[in-house]
N, CA, C and O atoms as a GROMACS GRO file, in nm:
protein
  292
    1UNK      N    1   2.144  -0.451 -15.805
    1UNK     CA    2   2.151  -0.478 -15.663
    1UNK      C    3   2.042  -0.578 -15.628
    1UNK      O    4   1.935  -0.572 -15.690
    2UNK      N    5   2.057  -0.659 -15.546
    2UNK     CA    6   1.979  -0.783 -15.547
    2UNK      C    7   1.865  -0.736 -15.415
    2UNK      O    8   1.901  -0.661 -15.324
    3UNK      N    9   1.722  -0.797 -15.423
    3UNK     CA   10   1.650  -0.707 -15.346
    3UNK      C   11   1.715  -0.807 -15.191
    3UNK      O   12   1.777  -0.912 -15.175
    4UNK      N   13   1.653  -0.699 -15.099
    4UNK     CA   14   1.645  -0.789 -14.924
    4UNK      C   15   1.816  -0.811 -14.919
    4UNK      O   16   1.839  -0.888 -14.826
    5UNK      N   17   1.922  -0.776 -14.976
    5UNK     CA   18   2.041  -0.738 -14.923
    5UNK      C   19   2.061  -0.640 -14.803
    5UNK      O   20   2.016  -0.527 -14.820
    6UNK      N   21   2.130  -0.668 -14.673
    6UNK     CA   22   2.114  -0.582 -14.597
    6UNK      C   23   2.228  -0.491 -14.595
    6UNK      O   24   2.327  -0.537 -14.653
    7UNK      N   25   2.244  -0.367 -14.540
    7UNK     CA   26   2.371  -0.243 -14.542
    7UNK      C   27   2.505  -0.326 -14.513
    7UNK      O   28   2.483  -0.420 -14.436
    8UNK      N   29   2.633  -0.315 -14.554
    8UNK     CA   30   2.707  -0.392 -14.511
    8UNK      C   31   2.758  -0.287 -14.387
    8UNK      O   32   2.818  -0.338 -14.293
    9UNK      N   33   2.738  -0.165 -14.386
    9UNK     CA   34   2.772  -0.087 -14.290
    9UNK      C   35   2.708  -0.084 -14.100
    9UNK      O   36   2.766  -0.097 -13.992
   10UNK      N   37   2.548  -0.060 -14.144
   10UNK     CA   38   2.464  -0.066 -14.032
   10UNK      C   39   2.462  -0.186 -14.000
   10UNK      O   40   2.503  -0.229 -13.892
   11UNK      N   41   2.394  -0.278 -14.126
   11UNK     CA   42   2.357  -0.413 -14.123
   11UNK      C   43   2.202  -0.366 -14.037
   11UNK      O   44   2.168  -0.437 -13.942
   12UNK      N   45   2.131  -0.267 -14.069
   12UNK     CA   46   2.008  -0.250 -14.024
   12UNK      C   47   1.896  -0.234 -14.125
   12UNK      O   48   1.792  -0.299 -14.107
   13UNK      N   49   1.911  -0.138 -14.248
   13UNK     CA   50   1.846  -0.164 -14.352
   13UNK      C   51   1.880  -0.217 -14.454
   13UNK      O   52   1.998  -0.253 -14.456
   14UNK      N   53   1.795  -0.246 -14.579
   14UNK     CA   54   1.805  -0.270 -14.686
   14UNK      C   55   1.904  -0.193 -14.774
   14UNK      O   56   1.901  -0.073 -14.748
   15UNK      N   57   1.980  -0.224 -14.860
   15UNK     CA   58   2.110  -0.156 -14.927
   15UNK      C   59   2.017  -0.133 -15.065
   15UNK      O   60   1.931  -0.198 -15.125
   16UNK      N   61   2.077  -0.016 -15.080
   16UNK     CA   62   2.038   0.076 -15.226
   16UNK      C   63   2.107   0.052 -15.365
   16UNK      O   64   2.076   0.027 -15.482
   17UNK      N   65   2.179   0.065 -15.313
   17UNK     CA   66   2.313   0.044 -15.420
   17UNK      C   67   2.449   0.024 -15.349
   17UNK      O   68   2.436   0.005 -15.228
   18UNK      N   69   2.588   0.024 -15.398
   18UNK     CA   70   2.724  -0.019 -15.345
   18UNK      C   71   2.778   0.070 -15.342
   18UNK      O   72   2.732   0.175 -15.387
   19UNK      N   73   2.924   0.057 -15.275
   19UNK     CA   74   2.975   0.186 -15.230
   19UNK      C   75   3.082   0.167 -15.380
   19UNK      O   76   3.130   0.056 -15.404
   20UNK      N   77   3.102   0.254 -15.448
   20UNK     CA   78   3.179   0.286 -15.556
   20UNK      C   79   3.309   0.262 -15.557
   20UNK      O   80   3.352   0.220 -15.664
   21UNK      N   81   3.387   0.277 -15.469
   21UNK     CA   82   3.596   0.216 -15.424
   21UNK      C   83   3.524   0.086 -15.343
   21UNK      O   84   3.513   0.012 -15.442
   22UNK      N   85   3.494   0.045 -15.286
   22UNK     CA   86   3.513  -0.107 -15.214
   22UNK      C   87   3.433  -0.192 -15.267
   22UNK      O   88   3.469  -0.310 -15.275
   23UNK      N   89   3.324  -0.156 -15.308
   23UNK     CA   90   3.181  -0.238 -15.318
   23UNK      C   91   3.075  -0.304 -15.230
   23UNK      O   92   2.992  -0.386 -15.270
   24UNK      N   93   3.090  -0.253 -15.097
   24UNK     CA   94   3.001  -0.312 -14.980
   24UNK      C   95   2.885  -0.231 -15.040
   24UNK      O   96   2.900  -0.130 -15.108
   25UNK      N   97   2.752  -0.293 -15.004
   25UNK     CA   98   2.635  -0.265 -15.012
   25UNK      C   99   2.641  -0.153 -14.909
   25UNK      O  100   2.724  -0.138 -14.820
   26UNK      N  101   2.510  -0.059 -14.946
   26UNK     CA  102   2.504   0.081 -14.877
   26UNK      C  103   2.373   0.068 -14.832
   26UNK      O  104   2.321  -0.020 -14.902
   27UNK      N  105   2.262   0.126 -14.720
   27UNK     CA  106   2.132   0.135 -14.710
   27UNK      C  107   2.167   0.341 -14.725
   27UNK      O  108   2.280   0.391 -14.719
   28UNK      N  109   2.042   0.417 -14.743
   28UNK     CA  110   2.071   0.487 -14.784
   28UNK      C  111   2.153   0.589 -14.679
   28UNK      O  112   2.239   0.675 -14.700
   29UNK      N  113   2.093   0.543 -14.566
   29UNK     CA  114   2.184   0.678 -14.444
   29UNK      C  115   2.318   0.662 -14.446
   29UNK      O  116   2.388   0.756 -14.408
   30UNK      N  117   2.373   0.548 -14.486
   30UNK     CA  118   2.513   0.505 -14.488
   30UNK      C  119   2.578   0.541 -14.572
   30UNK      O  120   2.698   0.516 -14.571
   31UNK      N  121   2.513   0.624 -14.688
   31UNK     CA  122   2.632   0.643 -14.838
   31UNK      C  123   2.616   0.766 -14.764
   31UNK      O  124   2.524   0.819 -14.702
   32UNK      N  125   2.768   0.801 -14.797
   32UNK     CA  126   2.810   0.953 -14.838
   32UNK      C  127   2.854   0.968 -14.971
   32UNK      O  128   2.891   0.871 -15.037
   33UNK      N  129   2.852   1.105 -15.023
   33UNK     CA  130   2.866   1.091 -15.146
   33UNK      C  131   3.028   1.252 -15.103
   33UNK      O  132   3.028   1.331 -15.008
   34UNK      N  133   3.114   1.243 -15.194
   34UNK     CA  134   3.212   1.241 -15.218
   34UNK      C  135   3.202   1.376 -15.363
   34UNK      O  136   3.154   1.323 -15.463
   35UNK      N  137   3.228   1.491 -15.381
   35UNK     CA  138   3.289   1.526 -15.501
   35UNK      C  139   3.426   1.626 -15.488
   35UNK      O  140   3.476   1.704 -15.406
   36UNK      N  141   3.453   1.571 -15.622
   36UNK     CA  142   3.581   1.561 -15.681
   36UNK      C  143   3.589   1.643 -15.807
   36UNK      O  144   3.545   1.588 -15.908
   37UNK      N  145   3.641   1.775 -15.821
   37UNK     CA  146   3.684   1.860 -15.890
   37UNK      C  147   3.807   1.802 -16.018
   37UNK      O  148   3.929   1.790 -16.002
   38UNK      N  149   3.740   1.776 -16.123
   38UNK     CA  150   3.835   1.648 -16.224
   38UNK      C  151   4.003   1.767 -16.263
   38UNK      O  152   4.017   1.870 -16.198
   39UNK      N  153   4.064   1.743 -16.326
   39UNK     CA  154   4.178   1.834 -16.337
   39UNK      C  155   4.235   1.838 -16.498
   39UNK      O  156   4.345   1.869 -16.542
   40UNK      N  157   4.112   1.792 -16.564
   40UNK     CA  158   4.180   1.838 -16.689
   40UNK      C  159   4.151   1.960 -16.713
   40UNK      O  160   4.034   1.998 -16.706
   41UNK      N  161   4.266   2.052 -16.749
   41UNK     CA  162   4.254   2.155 -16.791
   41UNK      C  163   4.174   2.234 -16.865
   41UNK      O  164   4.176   2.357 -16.856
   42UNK      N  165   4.073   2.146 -16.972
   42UNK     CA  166   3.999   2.178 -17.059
   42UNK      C  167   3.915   2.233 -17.036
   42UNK      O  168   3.866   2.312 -17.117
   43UNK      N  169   3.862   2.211 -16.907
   43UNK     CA  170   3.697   2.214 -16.820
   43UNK      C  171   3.693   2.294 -16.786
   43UNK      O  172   3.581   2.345 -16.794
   44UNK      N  173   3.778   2.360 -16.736
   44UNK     CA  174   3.787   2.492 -16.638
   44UNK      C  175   3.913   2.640 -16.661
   44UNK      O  176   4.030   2.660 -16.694
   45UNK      N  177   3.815   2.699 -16.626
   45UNK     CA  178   3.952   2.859 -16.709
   45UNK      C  179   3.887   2.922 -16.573
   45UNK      O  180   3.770   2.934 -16.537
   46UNK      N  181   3.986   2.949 -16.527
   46UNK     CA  182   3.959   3.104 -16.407
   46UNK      C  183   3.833   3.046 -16.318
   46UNK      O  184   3.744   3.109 -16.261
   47UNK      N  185   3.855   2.911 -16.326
   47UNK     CA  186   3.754   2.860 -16.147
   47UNK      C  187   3.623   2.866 -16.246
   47UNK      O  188   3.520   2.876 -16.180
   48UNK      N  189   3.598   2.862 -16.406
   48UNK     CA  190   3.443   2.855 -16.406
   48UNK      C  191   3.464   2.761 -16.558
   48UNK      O  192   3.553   2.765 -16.643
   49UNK      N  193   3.344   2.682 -16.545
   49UNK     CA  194   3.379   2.559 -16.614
   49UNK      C  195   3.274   2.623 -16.734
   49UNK      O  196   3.173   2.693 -16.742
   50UNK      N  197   3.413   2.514 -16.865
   50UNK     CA  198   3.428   2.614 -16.942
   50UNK      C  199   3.334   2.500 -17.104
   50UNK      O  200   3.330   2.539 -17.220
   51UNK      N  201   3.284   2.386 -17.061
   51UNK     CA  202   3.246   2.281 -17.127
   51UNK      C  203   3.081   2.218 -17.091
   51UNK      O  204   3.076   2.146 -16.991
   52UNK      N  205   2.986   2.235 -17.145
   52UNK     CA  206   2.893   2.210 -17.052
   52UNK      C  207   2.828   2.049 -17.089
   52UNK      O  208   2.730   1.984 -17.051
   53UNK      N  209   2.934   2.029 -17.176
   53UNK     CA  210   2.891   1.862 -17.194
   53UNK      C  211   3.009   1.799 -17.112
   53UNK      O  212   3.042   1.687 -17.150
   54UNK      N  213   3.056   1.834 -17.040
   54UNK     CA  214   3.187   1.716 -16.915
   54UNK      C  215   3.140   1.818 -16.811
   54UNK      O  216   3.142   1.941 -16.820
   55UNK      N  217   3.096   1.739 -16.709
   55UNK     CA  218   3.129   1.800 -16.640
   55UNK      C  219   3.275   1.828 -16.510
   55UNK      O  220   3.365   1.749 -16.483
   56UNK      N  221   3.254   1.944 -16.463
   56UNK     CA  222   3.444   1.969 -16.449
   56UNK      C  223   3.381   1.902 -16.243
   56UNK      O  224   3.404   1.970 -16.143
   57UNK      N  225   3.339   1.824 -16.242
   57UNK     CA  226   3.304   1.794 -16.101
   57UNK      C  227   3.262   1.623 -16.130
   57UNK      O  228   3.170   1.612 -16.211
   58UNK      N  229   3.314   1.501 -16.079
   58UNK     CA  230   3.288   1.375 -16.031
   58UNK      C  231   3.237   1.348 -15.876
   58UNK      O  232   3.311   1.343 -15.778
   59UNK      N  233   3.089   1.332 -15.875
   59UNK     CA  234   3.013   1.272 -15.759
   59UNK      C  235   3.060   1.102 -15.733
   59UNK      O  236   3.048   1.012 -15.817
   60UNK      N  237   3.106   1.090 -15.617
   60UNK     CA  238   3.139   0.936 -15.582
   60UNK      C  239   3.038   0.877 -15.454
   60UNK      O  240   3.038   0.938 -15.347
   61UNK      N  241   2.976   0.789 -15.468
   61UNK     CA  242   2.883   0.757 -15.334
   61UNK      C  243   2.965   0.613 -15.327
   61UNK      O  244   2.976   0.520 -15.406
   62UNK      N  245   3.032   0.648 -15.150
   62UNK     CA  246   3.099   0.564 -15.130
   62UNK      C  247   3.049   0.600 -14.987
   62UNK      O  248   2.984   0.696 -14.944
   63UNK      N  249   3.122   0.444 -14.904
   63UNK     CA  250   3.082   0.448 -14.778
   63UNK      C  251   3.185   0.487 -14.681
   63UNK      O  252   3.299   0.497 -14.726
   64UNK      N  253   3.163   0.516 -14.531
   64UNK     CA  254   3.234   0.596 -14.434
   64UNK      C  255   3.357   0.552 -14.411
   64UNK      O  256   3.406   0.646 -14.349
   65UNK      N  257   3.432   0.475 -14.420
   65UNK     CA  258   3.548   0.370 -14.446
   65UNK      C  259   3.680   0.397 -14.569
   65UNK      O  260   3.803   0.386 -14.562
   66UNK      N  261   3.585   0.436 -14.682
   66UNK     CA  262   3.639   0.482 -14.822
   66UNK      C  263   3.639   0.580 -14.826
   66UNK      O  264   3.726   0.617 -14.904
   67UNK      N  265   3.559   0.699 -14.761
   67UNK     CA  266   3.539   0.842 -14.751
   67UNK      C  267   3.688   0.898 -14.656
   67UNK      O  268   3.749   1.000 -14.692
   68UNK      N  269   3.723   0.831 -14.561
   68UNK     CA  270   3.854   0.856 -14.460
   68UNK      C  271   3.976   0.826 -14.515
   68UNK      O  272   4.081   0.886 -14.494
   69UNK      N  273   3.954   0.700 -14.610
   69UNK     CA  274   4.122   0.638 -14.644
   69UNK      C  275   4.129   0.639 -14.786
   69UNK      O  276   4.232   0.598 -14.838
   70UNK      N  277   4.051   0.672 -14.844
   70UNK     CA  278   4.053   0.657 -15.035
   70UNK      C  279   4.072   0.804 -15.076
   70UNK      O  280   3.991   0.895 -15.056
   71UNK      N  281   4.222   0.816 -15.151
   71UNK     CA  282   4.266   0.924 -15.238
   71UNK      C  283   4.160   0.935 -15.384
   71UNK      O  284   4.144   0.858 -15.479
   72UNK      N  285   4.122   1.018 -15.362
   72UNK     CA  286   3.984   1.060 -15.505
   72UNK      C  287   4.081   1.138 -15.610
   72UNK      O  288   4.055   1.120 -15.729
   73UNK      N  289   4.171   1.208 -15.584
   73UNK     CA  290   4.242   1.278 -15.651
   73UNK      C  291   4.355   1.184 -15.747
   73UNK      O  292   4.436   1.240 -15.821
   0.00000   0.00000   0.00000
């Protein structure tokens, strides 16, 4: 991330990193982060995950835009 980029959201602070589905720059109050319960079967038996090297959960930090209209599933 390139430094002195500003939020593409606020456009008030400095951006941290990008939003993960679109790629607009994020400052940090602007990311939400997103998880997503993965669905391979392997991971999980009876709701308790069953692999402790995958985990059976994907964190997405994306911004408020991608959080309303982007299918994660």
């Amino acid at each position: 991330m390139e430094q002195g980029r500003k939020c593409g959201v606020c456009g008030k602070q400095d951006a941290v990193q990008e939003c993960e589905k679109c790629g607009v720059p994020l400052c940090p109050e602007c990311v939400k982060e997103v998880t997503v319960e993965t669905v391979d079967p392997g991971q999980k038996f009876m709701g308790v995950s069953t692999s402790p090297l995958k985990p059976s959960e994907k964190k997405w930090k994306v911004c408020e835009k991608c959080m309303q209209g982007e299918d994660f599933f």
